[in-house]
C-alpha beads as a LAMMPS data file, in Angstrom:
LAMMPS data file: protein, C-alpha beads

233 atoms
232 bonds

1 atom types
1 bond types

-500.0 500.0 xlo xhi
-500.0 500.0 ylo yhi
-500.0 500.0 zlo zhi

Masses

1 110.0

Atoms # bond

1 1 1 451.499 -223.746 257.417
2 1 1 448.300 -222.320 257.244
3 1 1 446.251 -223.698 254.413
4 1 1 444.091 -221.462 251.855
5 1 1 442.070 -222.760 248.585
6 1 1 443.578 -222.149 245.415
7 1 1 447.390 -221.841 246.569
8 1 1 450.307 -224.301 245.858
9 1 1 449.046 -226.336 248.499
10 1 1 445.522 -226.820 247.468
11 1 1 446.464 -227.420 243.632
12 1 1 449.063 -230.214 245.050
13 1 1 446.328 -232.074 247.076
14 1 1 444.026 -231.542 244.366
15 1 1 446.609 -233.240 242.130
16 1 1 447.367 -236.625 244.144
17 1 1 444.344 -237.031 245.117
18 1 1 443.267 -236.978 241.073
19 1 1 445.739 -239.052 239.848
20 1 1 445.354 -241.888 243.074
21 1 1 441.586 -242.171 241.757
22 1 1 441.863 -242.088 238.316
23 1 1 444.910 -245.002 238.945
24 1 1 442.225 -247.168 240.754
25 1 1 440.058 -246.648 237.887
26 1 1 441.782 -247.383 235.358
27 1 1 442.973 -250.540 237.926
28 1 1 439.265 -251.400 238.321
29 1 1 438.424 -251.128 234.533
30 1 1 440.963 -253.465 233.826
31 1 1 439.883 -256.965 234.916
32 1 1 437.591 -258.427 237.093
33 1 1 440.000 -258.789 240.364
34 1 1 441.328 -255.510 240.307
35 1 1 438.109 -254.238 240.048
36 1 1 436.773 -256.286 243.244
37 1 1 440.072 -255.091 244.997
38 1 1 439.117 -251.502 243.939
39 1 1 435.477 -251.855 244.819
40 1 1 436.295 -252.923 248.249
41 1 1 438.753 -250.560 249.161
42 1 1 436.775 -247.476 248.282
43 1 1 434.046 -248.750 250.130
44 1 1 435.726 -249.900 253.282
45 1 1 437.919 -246.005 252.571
46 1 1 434.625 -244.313 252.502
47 1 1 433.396 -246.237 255.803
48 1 1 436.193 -245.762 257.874
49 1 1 436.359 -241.931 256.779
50 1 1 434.493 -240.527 259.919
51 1 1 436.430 -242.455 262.219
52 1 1 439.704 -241.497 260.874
53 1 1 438.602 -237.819 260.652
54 1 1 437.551 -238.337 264.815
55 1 1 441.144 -239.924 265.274
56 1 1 442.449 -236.831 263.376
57 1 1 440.792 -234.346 265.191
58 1 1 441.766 -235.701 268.343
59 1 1 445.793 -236.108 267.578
60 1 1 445.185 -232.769 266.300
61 1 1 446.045 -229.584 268.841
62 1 1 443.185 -227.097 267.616
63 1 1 439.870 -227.955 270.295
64 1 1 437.501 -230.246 269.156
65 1 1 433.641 -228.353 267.622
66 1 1 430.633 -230.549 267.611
67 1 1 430.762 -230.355 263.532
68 1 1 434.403 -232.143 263.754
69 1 1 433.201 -234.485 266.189
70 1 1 429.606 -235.445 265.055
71 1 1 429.212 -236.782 261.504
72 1 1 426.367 -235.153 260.347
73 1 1 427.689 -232.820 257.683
74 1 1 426.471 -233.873 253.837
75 1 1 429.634 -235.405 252.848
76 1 1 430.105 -237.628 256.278
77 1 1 426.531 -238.968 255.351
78 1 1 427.768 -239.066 251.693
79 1 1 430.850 -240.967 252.407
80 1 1 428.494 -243.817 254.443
81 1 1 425.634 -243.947 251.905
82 1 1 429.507 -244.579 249.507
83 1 1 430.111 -247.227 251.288
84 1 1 427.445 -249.253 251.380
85 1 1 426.263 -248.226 247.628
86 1 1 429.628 -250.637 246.884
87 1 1 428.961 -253.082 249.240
88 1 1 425.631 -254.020 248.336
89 1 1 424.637 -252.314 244.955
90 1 1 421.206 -250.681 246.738
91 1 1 419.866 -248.398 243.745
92 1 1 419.024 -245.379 246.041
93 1 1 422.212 -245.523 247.574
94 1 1 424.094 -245.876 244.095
95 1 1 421.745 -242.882 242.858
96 1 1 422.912 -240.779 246.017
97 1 1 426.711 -241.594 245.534
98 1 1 426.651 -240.871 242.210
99 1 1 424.589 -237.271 242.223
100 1 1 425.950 -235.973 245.752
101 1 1 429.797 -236.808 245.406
102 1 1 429.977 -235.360 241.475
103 1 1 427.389 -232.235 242.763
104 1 1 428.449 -231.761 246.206
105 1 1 431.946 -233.222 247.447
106 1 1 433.064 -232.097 244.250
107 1 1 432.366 -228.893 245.255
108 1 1 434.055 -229.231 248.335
109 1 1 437.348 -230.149 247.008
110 1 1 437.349 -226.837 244.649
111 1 1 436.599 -224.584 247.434
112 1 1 437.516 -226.662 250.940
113 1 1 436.139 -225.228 254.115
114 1 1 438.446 -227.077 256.331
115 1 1 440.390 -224.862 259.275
116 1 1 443.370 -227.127 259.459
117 1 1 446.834 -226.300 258.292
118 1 1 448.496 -228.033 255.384
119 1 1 449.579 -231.699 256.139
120 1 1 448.551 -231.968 259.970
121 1 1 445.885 -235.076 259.949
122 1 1 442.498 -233.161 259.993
123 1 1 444.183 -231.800 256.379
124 1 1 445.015 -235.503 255.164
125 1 1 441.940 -237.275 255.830
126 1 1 439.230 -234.627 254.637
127 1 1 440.836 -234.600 251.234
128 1 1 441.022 -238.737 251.910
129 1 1 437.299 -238.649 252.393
130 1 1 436.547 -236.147 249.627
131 1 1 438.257 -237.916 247.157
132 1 1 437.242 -241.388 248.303
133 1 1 433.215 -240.068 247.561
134 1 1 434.182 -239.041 244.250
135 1 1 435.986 -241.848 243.430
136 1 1 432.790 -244.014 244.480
137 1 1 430.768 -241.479 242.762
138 1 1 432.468 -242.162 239.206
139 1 1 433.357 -245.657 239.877
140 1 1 429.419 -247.017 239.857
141 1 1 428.644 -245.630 236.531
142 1 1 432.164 -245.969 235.012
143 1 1 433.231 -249.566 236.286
144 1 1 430.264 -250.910 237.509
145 1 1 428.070 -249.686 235.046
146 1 1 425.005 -248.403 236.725
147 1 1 423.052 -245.591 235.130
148 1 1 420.061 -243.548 236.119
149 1 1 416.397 -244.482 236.142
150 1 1 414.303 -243.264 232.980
151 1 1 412.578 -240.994 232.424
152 1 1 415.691 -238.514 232.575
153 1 1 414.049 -236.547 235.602
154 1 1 413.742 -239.581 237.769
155 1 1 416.864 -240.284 239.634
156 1 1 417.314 -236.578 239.780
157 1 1 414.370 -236.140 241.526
158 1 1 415.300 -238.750 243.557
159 1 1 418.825 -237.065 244.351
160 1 1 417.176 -233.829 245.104
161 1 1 413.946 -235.270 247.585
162 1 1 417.457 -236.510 249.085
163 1 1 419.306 -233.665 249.460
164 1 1 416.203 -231.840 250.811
165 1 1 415.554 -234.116 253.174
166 1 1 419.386 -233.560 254.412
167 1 1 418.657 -230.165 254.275
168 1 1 415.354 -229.865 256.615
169 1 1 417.532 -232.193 258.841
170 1 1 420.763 -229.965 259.399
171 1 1 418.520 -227.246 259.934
172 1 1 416.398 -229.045 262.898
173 1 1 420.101 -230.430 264.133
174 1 1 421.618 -226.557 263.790
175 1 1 418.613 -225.018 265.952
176 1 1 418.884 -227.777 268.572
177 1 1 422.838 -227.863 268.775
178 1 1 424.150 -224.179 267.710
179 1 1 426.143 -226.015 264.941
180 1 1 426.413 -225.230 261.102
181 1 1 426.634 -228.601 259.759
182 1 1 425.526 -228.346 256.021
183 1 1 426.133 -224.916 256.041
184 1 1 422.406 -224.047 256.654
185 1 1 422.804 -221.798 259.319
186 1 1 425.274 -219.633 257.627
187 1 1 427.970 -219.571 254.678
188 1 1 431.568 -221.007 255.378
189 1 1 434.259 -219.102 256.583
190 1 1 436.297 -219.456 253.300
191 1 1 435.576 -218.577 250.016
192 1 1 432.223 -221.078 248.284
193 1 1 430.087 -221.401 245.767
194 1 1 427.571 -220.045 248.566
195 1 1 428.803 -216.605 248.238
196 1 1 426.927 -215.757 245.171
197 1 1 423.690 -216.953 246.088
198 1 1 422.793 -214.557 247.975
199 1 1 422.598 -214.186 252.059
200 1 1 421.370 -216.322 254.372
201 1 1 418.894 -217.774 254.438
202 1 1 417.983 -216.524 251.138
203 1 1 420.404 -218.808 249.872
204 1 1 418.576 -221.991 251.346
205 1 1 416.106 -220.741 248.490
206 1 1 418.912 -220.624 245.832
207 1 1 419.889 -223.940 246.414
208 1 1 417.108 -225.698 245.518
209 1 1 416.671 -224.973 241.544
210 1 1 420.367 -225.066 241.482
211 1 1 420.308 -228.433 242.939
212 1 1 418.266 -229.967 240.796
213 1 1 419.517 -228.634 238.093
214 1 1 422.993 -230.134 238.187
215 1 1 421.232 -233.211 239.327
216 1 1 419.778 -233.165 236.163
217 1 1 422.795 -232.386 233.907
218 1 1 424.821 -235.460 235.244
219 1 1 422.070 -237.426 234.510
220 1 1 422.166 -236.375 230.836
221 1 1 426.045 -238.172 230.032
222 1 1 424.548 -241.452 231.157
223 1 1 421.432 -241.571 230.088
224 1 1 422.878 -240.979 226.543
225 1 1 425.423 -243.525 227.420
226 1 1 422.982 -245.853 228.560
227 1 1 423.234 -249.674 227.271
228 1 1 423.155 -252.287 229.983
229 1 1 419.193 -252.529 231.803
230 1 1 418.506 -249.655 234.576
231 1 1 418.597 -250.301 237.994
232 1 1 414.453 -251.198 238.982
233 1 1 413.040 -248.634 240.874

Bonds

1 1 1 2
2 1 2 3
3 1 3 4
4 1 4 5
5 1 5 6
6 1 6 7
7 1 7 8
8 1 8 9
9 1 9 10
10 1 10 11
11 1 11 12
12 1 12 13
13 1 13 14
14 1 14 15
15 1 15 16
16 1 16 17
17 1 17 18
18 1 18 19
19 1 19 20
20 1 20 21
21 1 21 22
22 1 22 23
23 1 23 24
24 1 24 25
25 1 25 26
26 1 26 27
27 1 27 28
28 1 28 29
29 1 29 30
30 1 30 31
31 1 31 32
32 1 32 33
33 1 33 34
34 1 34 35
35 1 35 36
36 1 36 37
37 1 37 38
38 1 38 39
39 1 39 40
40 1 40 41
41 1 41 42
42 1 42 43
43 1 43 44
44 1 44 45
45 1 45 46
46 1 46 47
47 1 47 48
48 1 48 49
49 1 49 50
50 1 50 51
51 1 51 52
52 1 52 53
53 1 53 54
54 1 54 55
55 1 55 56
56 1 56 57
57 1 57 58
58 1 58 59
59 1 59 60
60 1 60 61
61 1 61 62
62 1 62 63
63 1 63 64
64 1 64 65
65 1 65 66
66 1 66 67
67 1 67 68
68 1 68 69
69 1 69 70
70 1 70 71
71 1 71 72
72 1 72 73
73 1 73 74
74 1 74 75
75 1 75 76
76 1 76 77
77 1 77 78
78 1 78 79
79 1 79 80
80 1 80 81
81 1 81 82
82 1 82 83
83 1 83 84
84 1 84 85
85 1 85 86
86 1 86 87
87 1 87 88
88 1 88 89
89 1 89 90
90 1 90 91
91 1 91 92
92 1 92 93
93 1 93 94
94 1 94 95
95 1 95 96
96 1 96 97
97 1 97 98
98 1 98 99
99 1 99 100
100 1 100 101
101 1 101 102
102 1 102 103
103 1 103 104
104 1 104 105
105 1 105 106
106 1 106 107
107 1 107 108
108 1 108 109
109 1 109 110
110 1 110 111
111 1 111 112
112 1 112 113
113 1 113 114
114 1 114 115
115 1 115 116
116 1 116 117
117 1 117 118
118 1 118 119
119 1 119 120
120 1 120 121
121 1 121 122
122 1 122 123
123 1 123 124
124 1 124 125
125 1 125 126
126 1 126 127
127 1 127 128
128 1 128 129
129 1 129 130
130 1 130 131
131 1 131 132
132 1 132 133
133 1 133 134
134 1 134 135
135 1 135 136
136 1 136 137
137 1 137 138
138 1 138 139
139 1 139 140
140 1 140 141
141 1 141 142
142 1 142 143
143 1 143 144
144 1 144 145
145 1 145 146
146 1 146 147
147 1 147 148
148 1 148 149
149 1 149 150
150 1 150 151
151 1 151 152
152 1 152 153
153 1 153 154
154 1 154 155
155 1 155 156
156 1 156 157
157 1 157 158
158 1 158 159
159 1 159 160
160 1 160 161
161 1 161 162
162 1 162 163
163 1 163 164
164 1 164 165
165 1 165 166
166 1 166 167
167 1 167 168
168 1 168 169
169 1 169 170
170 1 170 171
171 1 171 172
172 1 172 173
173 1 173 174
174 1 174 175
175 1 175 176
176 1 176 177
177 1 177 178
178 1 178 179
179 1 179 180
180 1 180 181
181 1 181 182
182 1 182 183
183 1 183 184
184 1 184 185
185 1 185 186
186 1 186 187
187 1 187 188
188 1 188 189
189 1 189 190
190 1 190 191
191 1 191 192
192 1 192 193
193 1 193 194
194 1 194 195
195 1 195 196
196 1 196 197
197 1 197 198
198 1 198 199
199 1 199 200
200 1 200 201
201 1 201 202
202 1 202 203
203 1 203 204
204 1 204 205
205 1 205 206
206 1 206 207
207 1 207 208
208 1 208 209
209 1 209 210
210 1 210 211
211 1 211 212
212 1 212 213
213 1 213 214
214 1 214 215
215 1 215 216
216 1 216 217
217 1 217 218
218 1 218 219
219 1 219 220
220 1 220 221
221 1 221 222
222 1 222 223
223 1 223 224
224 1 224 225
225 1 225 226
226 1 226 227
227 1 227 228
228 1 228 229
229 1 229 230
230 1 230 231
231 1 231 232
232 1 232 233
C-alpha cells in the first residue's frame, strides 16, 4: 500500500510511535533503574538505526540510491550524535540532540519524505529512527535534566553553527555524488515545510533565520525551567 503523509496510515504511525516514547518516559521518570534501562535503549536504538535502515533497504525490493545506502542525511547524523549524547553526557552532543531532533526530525515525522509503502521495513525503521531522536531529544532535558547554556542565545548559536556546518557539508557531498542528502540540492518529492520557502536555492537562504529562530524558541521552556547547574561550556 502506497504510503502518503497525513492519511490513516501516517496518523497511525504517528500515534504508536507517540505513545511508545512517552511510555519510556514516563518509565524513565520513574526511578533510577528504569531510567538507566531507558537511557540505554534509546541510545543503543538510535546507534543501530543506520544499520537497520541498510538491512531494510536491502530486504526491501525497490533498488538501492546512494541517500538509502550512505548515512549522511541530517537525521542519520542526528540519530549518532543521539546516541552517544546518552552514552556519555558530551554537552555539544546533548545541545545537538536536543535542538535538531525537536527542530528537525520533528519535522520529518509531520511531513515524511520516505518512498516506501506502508509497513514494508524501509517504512518501520525510518519512523523507528525518527522517533528514537525525538525521544533522545526530550529525554535529556526531561529525565536527565540538562538545560541550555546561558546567555539564552548560546546553545542556539551553538545548534545553528551546527546545522550550518551540516549544511555546507551536504552541499560539497551533493556536487561530488549527484545525491540530495539534506535536501540542499532540491526540495523533497512529497509535500515539506520546504515548499513555502521559496525555490531552490533560495530556500538555502530561508533556512537560516528560520533555523535559528526555532533554535531559539526551544531554548526559551528550559531556560525558564532552569534549576539544576548548566552544562560548562
Amino acid at each position: 500500500m502506497p504510503f502518503h503523509p497525513f492519511s490513516r496510515e501516517h496518523l497511525a504511525a504517528v500515534t504508536l510511535g507517540t505513545c511508545i516514547t512517552a511510555a519510556l518516559l514516563i518509565a524513565a521518570k520513574s526511578n533510577a533503574r528504569r531510567q538507566h534501562i531507558v537511557t540505554r535503549l534509546l541510545a543503543i536504538t538510535n546507534l543501530a538505526a543506520y544499520p537497520l535502515n541498510l538491512i531494510a533497504w536491502k530486504t526491501h525490493d525497490q533498488a538501492i540510491s546512494l541517500e538509502n545506502l550512505l548515512p549522511l542525511h541530517l537525521c542519520d547524523i542526528a540519530a549518532f550524535i543521539a546516541g552517544f549524547a546518552l552514552l556519555t553526557g558530551n554537552p555539544l552532543l546533548r545541545t545537538l540532540t536536543y535542538f535538531w531532533g525537536l527542530a528537525a526530525t520533528l519535522q520529518a515525522l509531520i511531513t515524511p519524505a520516505i518512498s516506501a509503502d506502508f509497513l514494508t521495513p524501509p517504512f518501520i525503521t525510518f519512523f523507528i529512527q525518527h522517533f528514537a531522536i525525538v525521544a533522545a531529544a526530550i529525554h535529556i532535558p526531561l529525565v536527565e535534566g540538562w538545560r541550555p547554556k546561558s546567555p539564552l542565545w548560546k546553545s542556539p548559536f551553538d545548534a545553528y553553527l551546527g546545522a550550518l556546518a551540516y549544511m555546507l557539508f551536504s552541499i560539497a557531498i551533493n556536487q561530488w555524488l549527484g545525491t540530495n542528502f539534506g535536501f540542499t540540492s532540491r526540495p523533497p518529492d512529497k509535500a515539506s515545510m520546504i515548499d513555502h520557502l521559496g525555490p531552490w536555492p533560495w530556500y538555502l537562504a530561508s533556512f537560516q533565520p528560520l533555523a535559528f529562530s526555532l533554535f531559539f524558541i526551544l531554548a526559551i521552556p528550559l531556560h525558564r525551567l532552569q534549576t539544576a547547574r548548566p552544562d560548562p561550556p
